[in-house]
N, C-alpha and C positions, 0 to 999 in steps of 0.2 A: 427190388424184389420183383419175382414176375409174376404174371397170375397167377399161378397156382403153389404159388409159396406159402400162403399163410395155412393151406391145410383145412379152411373154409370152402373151399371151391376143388369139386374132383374133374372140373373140365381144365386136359392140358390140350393148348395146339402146335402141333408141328407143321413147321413149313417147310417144302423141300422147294430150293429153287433155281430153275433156270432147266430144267432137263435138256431144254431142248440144243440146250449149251454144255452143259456139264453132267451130263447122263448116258456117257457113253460106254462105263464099265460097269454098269447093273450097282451102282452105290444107292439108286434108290430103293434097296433092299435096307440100307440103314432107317429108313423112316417106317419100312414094314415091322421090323424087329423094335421100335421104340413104342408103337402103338402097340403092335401085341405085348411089352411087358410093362405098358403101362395098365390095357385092359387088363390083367392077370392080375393087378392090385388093384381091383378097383376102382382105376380112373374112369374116366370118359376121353377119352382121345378125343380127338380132330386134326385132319390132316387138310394143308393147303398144301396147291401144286400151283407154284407163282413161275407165269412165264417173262420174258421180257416184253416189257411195256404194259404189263399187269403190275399193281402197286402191290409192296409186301406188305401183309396186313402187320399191322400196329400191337396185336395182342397176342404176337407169337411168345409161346415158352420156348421154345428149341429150334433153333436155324440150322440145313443142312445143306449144304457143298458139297459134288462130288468131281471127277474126272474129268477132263476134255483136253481138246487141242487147243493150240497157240493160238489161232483167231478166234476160239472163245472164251478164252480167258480176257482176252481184252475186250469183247462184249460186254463180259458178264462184271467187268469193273465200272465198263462206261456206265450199264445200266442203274448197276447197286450205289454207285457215287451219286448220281442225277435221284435215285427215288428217296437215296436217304436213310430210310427205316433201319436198316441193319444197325447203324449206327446208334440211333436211340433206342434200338433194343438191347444191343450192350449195355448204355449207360441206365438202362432201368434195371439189368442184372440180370438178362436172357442168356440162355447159352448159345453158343453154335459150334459145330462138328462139323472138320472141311477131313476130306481127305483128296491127296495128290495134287493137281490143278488147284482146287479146292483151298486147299492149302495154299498155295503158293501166292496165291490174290489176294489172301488174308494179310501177307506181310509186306515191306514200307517197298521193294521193289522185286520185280522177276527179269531177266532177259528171254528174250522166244527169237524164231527165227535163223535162218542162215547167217544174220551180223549181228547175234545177238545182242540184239534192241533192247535196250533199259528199257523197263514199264515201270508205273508206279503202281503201284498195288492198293490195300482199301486201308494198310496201317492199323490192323485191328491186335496184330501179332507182329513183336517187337522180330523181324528175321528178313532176312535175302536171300533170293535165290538166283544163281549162274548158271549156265551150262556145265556141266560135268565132264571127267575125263573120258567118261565109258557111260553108256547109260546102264540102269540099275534095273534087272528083269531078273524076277525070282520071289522065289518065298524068303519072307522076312518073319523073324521070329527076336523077340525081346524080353524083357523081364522090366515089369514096371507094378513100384510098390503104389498101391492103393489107397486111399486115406485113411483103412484101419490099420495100415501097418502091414497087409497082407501082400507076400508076394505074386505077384499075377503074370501070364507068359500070355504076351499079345502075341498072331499070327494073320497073317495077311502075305498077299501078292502084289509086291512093288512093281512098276512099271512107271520109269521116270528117267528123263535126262538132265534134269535140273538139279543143283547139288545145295544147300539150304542151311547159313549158317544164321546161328539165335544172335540174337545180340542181349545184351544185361537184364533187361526186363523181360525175358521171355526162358522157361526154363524147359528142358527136355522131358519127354511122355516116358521113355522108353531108352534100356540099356542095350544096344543090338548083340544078337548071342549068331544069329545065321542073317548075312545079308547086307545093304549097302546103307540104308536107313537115309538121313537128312546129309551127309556129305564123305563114308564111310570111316569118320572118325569114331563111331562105338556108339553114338546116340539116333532115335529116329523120332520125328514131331517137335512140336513146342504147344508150350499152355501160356495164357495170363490170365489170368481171371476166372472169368467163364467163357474163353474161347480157346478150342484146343484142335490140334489138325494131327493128322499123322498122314503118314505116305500110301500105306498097305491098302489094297482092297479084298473084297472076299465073299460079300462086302464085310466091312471091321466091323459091326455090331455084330452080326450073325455067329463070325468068330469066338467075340469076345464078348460075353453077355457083362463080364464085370463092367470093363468099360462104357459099356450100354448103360448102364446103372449109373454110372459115375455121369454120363452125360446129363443124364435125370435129375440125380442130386443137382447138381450143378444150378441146373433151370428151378428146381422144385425147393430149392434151400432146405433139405431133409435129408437125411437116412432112408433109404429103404429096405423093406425086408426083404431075407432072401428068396428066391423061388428054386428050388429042388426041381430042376428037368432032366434025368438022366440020358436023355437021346442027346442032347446039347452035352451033357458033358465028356461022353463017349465020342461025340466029334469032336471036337477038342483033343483030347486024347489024339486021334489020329490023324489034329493036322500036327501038332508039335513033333508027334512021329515021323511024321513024313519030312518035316523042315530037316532035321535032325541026320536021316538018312543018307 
């Protein structure tokens, strides 16, 4: 369980980490959209900004991973294997939300590079990723049921060469409807547990505030209630329009 699971405790913290590695398509817009709709229920947020060679602190609820190049993905392995934490905050029941790059470090290998060079990744997400036949640039749009049953249309902008199959213990986020997703077989991301990635940026919470929610639960072992924002939902509206176009 994480801290703020038992519902005793309204202080959650999110950690975003590595920017200075994985912060090159504005994904640290996912940690702005998790505080604000945690403040909007009455949490207490707390956001850490972990660089490398700063230690991840121990009492995260929510880990986030975003975008980068080939030599900082393999940074950001070297780092996060050597500090550890991420690791024990999985097995205490923390979430974490990687998008792209992000992703790809999450599972047991990636290739980067002009010969692409096997890497081994952190193995937190049962998947592999290779270089692809065509790289995948464009809006990606999905349909991914939610834990009440509810169907939900994830939107985002893929930009990726890496093509990412699951392996048994790890299952798909998302049905792709527009777009190339995890290897342009029909699916994009994977989940286990409480670690889940997708490809799309936008950034993906701002997008998708269900998913947002879902990352919360995740860390918060709760239900949330809903928040009614109709400017969010009006955008929405016209990214699935545009994907659609």
């Amino acid at each position: 369980m994480s801290a703020a699971s038992s519902g005793s405790d309204k202080r959650v913290e999110v950690v975003l980490i590595y920017q200075s590695l994985l912060g090159i398509y504005g994904d640290r817009g996912n940690a702005t959209v998790l505080m604000k709709r945690l403040a909007w229920r009455g949490y207490d947020p707390v956001l850490h900004v972990v660089e490398p060679g700063d230690p991840l602190p121990e009492t995260g609820d929510v880990y986030l991973l975003g975008g980068g190049e080939d030599a900082a993905q393999i940074s950001a392995v070297k780092a996060l294997k050597q500090d550890g934490s991420i690791y024990r905050a999985v097995d205490r029941g923390a979430a974490v939300f990687a998008v792209c790059a992000g992703y790809q470090i999450l599972g047991n290998t990636f290739t980067i590079g002009d010969d692409d060079t096997v890497t081994e990744g952190l193995g937190l997400l049962d998947v592999t990723t290779r270089r692809g036949p065509a790289r995948a640039v464009g809006e990606l749009l999905g349909r991914w049921i939610d834990h009440s049953g509810e169907e939900q249309w994830i939107t985002g902008f893929e930009n990726h060469g890496g093509y990412t199959t699951l392996g048994p213990d790890a299952k798909p986020v998302t049905q792709v409807e527009v777009g190339i997703g995890n290897d342009g077989t029909g699916f994009d991301g994977a989940q286990n547990g409480t670690v889940l990635a997708i490809y799309p940026h936008g950034p993906a919470l701002a997008r998708n505030p269900a998913l947002a929610d879902h990352v919360l639960e995740l860390a918060l072992g709760t239900t949330l209630p809903p928040i009614d924002r109709p400017e969010i939902t009006e955008l929405r509206r016209q990214r699935i329009a545009a994907a659609r176009s």
